[in-house]
Structures are given as structure tokens and as C-alpha cells.
C-alpha positions, -999 to +999 in steps of 0.1 A: +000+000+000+014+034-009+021+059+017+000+084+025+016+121+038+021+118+072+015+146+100+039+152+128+029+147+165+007+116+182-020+097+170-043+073+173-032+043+160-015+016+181+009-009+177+013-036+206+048-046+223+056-064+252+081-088+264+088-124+263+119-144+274+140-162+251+170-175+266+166-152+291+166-122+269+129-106+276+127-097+233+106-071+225+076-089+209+040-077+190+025-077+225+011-048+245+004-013+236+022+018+225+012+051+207+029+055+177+046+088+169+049+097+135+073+118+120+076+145+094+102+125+073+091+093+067+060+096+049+072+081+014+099+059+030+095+020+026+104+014+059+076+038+077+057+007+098+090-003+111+103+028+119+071+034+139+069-002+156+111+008+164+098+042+181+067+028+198+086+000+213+114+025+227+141+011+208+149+040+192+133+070+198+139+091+167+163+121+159+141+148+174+107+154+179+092+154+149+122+138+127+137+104+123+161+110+098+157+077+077+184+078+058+207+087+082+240+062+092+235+043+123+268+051+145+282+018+166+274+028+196+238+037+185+233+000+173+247-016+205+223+008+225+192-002+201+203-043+204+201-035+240+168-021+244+154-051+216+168-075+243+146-056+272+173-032+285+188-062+309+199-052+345+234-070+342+254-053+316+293-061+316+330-056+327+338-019+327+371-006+305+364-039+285+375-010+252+404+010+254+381+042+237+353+037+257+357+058+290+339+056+318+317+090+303+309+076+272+278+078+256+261+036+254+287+030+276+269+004+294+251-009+264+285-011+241+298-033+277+267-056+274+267-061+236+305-076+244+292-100+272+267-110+250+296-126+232+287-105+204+315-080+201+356-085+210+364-051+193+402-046+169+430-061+176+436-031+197+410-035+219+391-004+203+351-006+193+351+022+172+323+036+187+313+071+162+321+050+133+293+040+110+281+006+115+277-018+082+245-041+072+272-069+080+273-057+110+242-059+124+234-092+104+264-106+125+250-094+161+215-103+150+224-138+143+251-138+174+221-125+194+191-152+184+206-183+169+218-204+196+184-191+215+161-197+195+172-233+184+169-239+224+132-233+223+133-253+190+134-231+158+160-239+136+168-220+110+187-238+081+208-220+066+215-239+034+173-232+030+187-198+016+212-189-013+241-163-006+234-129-023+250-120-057+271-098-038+283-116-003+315-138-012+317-168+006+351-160+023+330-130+034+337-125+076+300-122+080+285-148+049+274-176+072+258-148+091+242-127+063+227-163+050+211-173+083+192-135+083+183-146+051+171-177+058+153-165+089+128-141+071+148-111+092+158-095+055+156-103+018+183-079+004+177-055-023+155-059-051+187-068-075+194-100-054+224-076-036+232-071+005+254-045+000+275-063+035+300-031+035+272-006+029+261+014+056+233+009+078+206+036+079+186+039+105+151+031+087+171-004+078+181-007+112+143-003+118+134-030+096+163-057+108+150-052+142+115-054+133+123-087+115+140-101+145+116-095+170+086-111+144+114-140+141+116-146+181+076-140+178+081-178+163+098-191+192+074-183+217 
């Protein structure tokens, strides 16, 4: 259905969220109530009903108060903080000065600590995360699939890989191909509408919106 223009500010419509453990991460779900905000910029974008599950939810809670900026790079730390939040904002995070640039004052702090606990993140070989630099589709296909796998196969979906063909453009000796093909697989994403990934590419935040959103519908499965 096409997009209609969209007015700034609350309204009416509702989207439900709640939370639901799966291997004792309480996932944000389609469960429960939230009012949607909508913005001024994301009338014509693709991604609109994910960017406003994403802001209902609290995920993410836009670029202001009346913009989301869409199109906008999603920074590292940003995508650790939004993981965190999916995963219900846990009370035990993890070690402190576990990053050599990530003092005690910096901003997702805590979250950047818990997406490393996780198991999700070890950071370069000189134990930096790059926080400000702009995170990559890879990227989040990696924590994704870090993040839900092993969990959801505990409460018995399995997603087979080999059920899904590598995109045209994700090499097999790729450091994240295994993981871009389970996301694949999974339902979470199908690419771009020339059979492409674009693994390097940046992540903006509307696809950020639309990973997550695919997640949480995956873990929906599991429940």
C-alpha cells in the first residue's frame, strides 16, 4: 500500500509490544500497547511501519521530535544501545574498560559493555570498538544472528541456513556470509530488489528499523 503524507505529533493508532523471554533475553515482541509517533520524514519511505513499531517499542526514539532522519547512518554505539533495548534493556550489563576508547563518560557505555558480554563483540586487535564509526548491514546481520541463533534453536526453531542462497554480492570468504545467510534464511531480511546485501554498505537507520523489526517477528516464532 502506498504511503499516505504523514502529519507530525501523536495519533491514534497503536501498535502492541511487550516482552517475552527467550534464553533469558525478555525480546521485545508484537504484544502490549504503545502510541505511535509519526514523523515529518518518513511519509514516502519504505520502511515507515517499522520505523514506527522501532519508536513505539522505545528502541529508538527518533532524531528529534518530529524527525527520524531515515536515511541517516546508524553510528556503533547507537546499534549496540538499540540491540540493548530489543533485548529488554537487561539489568546486568558487563565488565567496565572492556574498550580501550570507551571511558567511563561515554555515551552507550553500558550498552556497548553488554553487547561484548553478549559474546557479540571483541572489538580490533587493539581493543578499540570504534564507537562514532558507522556501522555496516554486515554488521548488524552478525550481532543479529550472534544475538538469536543459539536461543532460538533452544526453544526449538531452527533456522537452516543452506534453506537460503548467498546474495549475488556476499563472497563466501566473506567474515560475515554464514551470518548474512542465516538472516536470510530466517525471514529477518531479503536484500535489495537486485538479489544484492550491499554487506559493506552502511546501515541507515530506517534499515536498522526494519532488521529489528524482523527479528523480534522471528523470536515472535519461538514463543
Amino acid at each position: 500500500m502506498r504511503p499516505s503524507p504523514t502529519p507530525s505529533g501523536r495519533v491514534r493508532r497503536r501498535v502492541l509490544v511487550a516482552a517475552g523471554s527467550i534464553g533469558g533475553l525478555a525480546l521485545l515482541t508484537g504484544t502490549g500497547a504503545t502510541v505511535v509517533r509519526r514523523f515529518t520524514d518518513v511519509s514516502e519511505s519504505p520502511f515507515r511501519a517499522d520505523i514506527e513499531w522501532i519508536t513505539s517499542t522505545g528502541i529508538d526514539p527518533g532524531a528529534g521530535k518530529h524527525e527520524f532522519q531515515p536515511e541517516t547512518p546508524v553510528l556503533r554505539h547507537e546499534l549496540a544501545a538499540a540491540l540493548y533495548r530489543f533485548a529488554g534493556s537487561p539489568a546486568t550489563v558487563g565488565a567496565r574498560g572492556v574498550f580501550t576508547d570507551v571511558p567511563a563518560d561515554a555515551q552507550n557505555r553500558a550498552e556497548i559493555e553488554w553487547l561484548q558480554a553478549q559474546g557479540l563483540e571483541w572489538g580490533s586487535a587493539e581493543g578499540e570498538f570504534q564507537p562514532n564509526a558507522v556501522a555496516t548491514r554486515g554488521l548488524l546481520a552478525d550481532y543479529l544472528h550472534g544475538l538469536l541463533e543459539a536461543r532460538l534453536r533452544r526453544h526449538g526453531l531452527r533456522i537452516d541456513p543452506e534453506a537460503a542462497d548467498l546474495f549475488a554480492d556476499v563472497a563466501a570468504d566473506h567474515p560475515a556470509a554464514a551470518q548474512i545467510r542465516w538472516i536470510r534464511a530466517s525471514g529477518i531480511t531479503a536484500g535489495f530488489p537486485d538479489a544484492t546485501f550491499r554487506p559493506d554498505g552502511d546501515l541507515l537507520r530506517q534499515e536498522m528499523a526494519a532488521f529489528i523489526r524482523g527479528a523480534a517477528l522471528l523470536a515472535d516464532r519461538a514463543r
